[in-house]
C-alpha positions in Angstrom: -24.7 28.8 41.1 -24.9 25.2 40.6 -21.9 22.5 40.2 -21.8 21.8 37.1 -21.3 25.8 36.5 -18.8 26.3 39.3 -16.6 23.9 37.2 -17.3 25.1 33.8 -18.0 28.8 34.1 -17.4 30.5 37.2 -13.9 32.5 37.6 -11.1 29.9 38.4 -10.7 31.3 42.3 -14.1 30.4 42.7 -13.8 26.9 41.9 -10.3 26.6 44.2 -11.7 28.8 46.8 -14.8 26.1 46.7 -12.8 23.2 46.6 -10.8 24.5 49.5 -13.3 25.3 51.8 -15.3 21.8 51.3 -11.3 20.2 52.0 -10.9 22.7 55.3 -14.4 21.8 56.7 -14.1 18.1 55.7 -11.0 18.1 57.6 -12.0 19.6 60.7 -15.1 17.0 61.3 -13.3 13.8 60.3 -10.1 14.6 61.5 -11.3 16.7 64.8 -14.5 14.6 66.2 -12.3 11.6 66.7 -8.7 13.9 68.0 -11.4 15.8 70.7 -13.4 12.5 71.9 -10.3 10.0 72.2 -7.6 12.2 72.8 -9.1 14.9 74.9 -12.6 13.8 76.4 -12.2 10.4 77.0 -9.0 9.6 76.6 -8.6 7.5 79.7 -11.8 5.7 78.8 -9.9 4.2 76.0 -6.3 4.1 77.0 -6.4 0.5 77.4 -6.6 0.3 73.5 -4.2 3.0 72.6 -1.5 1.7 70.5 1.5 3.5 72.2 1.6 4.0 75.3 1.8 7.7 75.5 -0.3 10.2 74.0 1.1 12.1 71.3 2.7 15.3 72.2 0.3 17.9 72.0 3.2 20.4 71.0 3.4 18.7 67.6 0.0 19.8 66.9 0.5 23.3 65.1 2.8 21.2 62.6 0.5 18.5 61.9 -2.5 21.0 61.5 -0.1 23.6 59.2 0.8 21.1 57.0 -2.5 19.8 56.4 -3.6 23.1 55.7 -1.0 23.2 53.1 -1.5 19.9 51.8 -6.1 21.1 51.4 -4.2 24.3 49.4 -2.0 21.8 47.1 -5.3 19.7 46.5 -6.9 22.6 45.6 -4.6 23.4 42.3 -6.4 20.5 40.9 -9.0 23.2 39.9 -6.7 24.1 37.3 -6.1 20.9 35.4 -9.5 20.3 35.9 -11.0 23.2 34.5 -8.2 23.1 32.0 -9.7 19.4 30.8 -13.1 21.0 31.1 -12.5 23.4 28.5 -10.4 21.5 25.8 -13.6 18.8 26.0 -10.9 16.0 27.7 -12.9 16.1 30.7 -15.9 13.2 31.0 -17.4 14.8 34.3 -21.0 14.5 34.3 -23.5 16.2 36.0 -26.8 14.1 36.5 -26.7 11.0 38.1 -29.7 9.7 36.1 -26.9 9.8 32.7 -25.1 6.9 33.9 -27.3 5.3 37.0 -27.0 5.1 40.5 -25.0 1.4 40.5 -23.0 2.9 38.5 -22.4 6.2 40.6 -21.4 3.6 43.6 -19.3 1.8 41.3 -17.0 4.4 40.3 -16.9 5.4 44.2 -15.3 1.9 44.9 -13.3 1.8 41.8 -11.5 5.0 42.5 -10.7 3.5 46.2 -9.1 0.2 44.2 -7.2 2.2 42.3 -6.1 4.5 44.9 -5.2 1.9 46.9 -2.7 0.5 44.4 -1.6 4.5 43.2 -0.2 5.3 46.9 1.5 1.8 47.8 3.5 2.4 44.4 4.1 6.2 45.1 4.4 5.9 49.1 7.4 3.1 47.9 8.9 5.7 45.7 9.2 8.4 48.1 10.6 5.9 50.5 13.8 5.9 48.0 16.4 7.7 50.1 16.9 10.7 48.3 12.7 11.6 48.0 12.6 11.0 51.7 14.7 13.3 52.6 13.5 15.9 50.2 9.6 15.4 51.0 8.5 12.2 52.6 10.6 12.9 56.1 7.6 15.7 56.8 5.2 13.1 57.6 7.7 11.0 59.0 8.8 13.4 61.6 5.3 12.2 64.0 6.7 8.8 65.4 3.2 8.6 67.2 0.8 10.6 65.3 -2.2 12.2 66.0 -5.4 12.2 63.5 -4.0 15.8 62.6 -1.4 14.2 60.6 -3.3 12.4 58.2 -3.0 14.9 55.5 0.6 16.3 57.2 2.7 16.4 54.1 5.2 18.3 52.1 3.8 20.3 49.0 5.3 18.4 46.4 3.9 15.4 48.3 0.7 16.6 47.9 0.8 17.3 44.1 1.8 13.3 44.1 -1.0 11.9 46.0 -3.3 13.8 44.3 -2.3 14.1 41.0 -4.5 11.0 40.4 -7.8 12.9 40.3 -7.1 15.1 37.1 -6.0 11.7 35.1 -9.3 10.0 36.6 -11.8 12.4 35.0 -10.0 12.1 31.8 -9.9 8.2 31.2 -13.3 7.8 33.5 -17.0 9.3 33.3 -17.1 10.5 37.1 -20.3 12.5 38.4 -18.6 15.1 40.7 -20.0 14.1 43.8 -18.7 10.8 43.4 -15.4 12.4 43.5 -16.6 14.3 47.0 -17.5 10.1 48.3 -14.3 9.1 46.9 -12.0 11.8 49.0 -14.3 11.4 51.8 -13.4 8.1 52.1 -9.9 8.5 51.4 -9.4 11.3 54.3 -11.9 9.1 56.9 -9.2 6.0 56.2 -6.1 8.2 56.7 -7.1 9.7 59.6 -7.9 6.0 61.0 -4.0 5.0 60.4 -3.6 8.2 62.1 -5.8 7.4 65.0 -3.5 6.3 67.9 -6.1 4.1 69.2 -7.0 0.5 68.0 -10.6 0.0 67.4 -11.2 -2.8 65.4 -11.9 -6.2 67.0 -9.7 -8.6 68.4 -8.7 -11.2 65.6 -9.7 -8.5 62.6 -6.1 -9.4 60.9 -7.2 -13.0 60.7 -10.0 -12.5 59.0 -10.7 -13.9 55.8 -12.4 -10.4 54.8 -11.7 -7.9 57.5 -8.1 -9.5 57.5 -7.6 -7.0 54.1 -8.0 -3.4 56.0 -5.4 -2.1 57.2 -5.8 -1.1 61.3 -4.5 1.7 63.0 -2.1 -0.8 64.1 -0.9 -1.1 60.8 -0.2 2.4 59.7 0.9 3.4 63.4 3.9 0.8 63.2 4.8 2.3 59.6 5.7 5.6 61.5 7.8 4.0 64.0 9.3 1.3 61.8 9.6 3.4 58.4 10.0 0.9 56.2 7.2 -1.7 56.6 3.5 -1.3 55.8 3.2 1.1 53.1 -0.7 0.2 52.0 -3.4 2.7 52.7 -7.1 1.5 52.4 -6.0 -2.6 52.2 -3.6 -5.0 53.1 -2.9 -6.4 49.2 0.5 -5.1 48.1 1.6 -5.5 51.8 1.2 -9.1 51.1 1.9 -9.5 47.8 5.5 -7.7 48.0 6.1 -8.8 51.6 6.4 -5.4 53.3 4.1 -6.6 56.0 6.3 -5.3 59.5 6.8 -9.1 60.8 4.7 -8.8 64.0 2.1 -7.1 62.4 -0.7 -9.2 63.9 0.7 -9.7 66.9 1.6 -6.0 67.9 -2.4 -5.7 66.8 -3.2 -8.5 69.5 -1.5 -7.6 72.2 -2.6 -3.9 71.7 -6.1 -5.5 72.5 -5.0 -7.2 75.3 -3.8 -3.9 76.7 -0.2 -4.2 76.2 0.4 -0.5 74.5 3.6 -0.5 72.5 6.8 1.4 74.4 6.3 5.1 73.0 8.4 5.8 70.5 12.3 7.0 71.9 11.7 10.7 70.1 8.7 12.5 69.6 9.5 13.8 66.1 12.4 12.8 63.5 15.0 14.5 62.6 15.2 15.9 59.1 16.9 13.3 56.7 16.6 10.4 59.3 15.0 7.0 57.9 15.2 4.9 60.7 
């Protein structure tokens, strides 16, 4: 059984146990090497960079790891838009790389992460409005110092949102497959940095002229203490563009290098229905 017949031909289940299994086993490498080496291992190797200044509680764990599950089982259902595209001949999937090039193949990689990127600031704002948050955003919001287990912790209809883009991207776009694969990759390795707890970029990284446009750890961290500030995901653009930058940004992000941890958050997880 190839690919290109696990989306076109075999049963349905197939394609969303498939796509299920490659989300579970993802996960559990990008998401668990970094929770087991910082957070367990050598956790007081690197304390001096973690951004708050305790750990996060280890009893949140089940929560953040259930709701990812869920969130991996939501993703999944994207078999059947997918396979529904496939077979009314919407779909422009291809199969060899050789059709289109590999320049190309990259191309599309980075072009799904721009347009990502600019997908959740708008969405991520929208669930912000008080009425969304309270019915789906406050799951994620209930870590107010997360672990790298929370980076896919969301409510289901959440998850239909953030990844409701995919079906709509094979439609307009010709996308090889595994480009999709390097494009979620990257998408899951970036969330579970924000989700990290530790800051690991360099010392003056949001002053640079090119580095200066990812956001840190920093960055997402404070969004779960602060709520509503620092909505971006992969860069720093709309954060600047519509001023939702937290105002010490950069200088929470320096002194976290210089060792100065931010006070741990007053409660471990929020209440449901709370925005602030």
């Amino acid at each position: 059984m190839n690919l290109q017949s696990l989306i076109q031909d075999e049963p349905l289940w197939a394609l969303y146990l498939a796509m299920f299994v490659l989300q579970v086993a993802r996960y559990a490498l990008i998401a668990g090497v970094p929770y087991l080496y910082l957070h367990r291992w050598r956790s007081d190797d690197y304390a001096r960079v973690r951004i708050q200044s305790q750990p996060p509680p280890r009893r949140l764990l089940p929560q953040e790891i259930g709701y990812s599950l869920s969130t991996m089982a939501v993703f999944s259902l994207s078999a059947i838009p997918i396979r529904m595209a496939e077979n009314a001949g919407w779909s422009k999937l291809y199969f060899d790389a050789a059709d289109f090039g590999w320049p190309y193949f990259w191309f599309t990689v980075l072009g799904a992460i721009v347009v990502h990127d600019t997908y959740f600031y708008w969405t991520h704002r929208a669930l912000h409005f008080r009425p969304l948050f309270r019915a789906v955003h406050v799951v994620h919001h209930r870590y107010t110092n997360p672990s790298p287990w929370a980076a896919l912790s969301f409510h289901p209809l959440e998850g239909v949102v953030l990844f409701a883009v995919v079906p709509v991207m094979i439609v307009l776009v010709p996308l090889h497959p595994m480009s999709l694969v390097a494009f979620l990759t990257c998408m899951t390795a970036v969330s579970v940095i924000g989700h990290l707890g530790y800051e690991l970029y360099p010392s003056g990284t949001t002053r640079h002229p090119l580095l200066g446009w990812l956001n840190t750890a920093t960055h997402h961290n404070m969004h779960h203490r602060h709520v509503n500030c620092n909505f971006g995901l992969y860069f720093n653009f709309w954060d600047c563009v519509m001023g939702t930058n937290h105002p010490q940004y950069t200088q929470s992000f320096e002194e976290i290098k210089r060792g100065r941890a931010m006070a741990a958050a007053d409660v471990e997880a929020r209440p449901v229905g709370s925005e602030s």
